[in-house]
Each structure stands twice: as C-alpha cells, then as structure tokens.
C-alpha positions as CSV (number, residue, x, y, z in Angstrom):
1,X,0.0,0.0,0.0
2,X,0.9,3.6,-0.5
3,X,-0.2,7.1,-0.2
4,X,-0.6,9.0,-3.5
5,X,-1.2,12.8,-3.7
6,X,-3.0,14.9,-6.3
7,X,-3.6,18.2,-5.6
8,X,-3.4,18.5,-2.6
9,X,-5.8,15.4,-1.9
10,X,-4.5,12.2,-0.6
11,X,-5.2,8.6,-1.0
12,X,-4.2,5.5,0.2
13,X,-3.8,2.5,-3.1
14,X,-2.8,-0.5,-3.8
15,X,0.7,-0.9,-5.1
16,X,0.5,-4.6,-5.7
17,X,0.4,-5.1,-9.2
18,X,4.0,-2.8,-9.6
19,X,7.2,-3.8,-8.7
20,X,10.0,-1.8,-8.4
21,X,8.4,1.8,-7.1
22,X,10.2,4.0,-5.0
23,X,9.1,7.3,-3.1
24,X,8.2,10.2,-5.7
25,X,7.4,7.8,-8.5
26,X,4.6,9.4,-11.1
27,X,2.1,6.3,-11.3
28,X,-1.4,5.6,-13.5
29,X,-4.4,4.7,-10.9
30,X,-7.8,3.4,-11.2
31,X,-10.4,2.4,-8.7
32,X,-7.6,2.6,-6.3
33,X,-4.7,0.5,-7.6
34,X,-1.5,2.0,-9.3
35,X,-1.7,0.0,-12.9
36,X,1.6,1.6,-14.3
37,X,4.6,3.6,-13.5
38,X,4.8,6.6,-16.2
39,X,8.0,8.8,-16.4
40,X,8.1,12.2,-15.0
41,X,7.9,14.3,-18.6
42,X,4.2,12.0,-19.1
43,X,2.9,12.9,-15.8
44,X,3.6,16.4,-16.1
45,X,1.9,16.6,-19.2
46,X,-1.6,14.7,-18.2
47,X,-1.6,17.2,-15.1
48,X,-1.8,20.1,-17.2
49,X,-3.9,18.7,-19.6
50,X,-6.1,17.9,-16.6
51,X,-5.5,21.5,-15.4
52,X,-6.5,22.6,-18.5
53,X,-10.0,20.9,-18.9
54,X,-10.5,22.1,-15.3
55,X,-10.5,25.5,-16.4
56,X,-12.3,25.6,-19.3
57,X,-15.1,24.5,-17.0
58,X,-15.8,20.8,-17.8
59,X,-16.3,18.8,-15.0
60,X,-14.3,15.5,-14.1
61,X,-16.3,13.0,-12.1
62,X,-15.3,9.6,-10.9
C-alpha cells in the first residue's frame, strides 16, 4: 500500500500489481490501484492537460 497525492488530496492505493516503485514515482491509478509507473515528462503533461480541462469548466467525475 501507499499514499498518493494529487492536488493536494491524498489517498491510500494499492501498489500490488507494480514492482520496483520508489518514493516520488509518477504512477497511473484506477479504482484505487496503481496500474503503471509513467515517467516524470508524461505525468507532467496529463496534469496540465487535466488542469486545463479544469479550467475551461468541464467537469471530471469519478
């Protein structure tokens, strides 16, 4: 298990199906499992995208 952040909101997931992670790893999740490790340059780029969509007013629901 380990604690993910996002914004400023944390969450405890599942880290079971990745080997190899280390503190400050960029990782994929869903429904509360990390599915894959992604580099730092791909992170940074969905987090703006996400950013992005945020403020053009569409809404993001899980």
């Amino acid at each position: 298990m380990a604690i993910v952040s996002i914004d400023g909101v944390s969450m405890e997931i599942s880290i079971a199906l990745i080997d190899d992670l280390a503190v400050g790893d960029y990782v994929l999740v869903h429904v509360g499992y990390a599915l894959a490790k992604i580099d730092p340059a791909e992170a940074k780029r969905t987090l703006e995208l996400l950013q992005e969509l945020g403020s053009a007013g569409l809404e993001i629901r899980s």
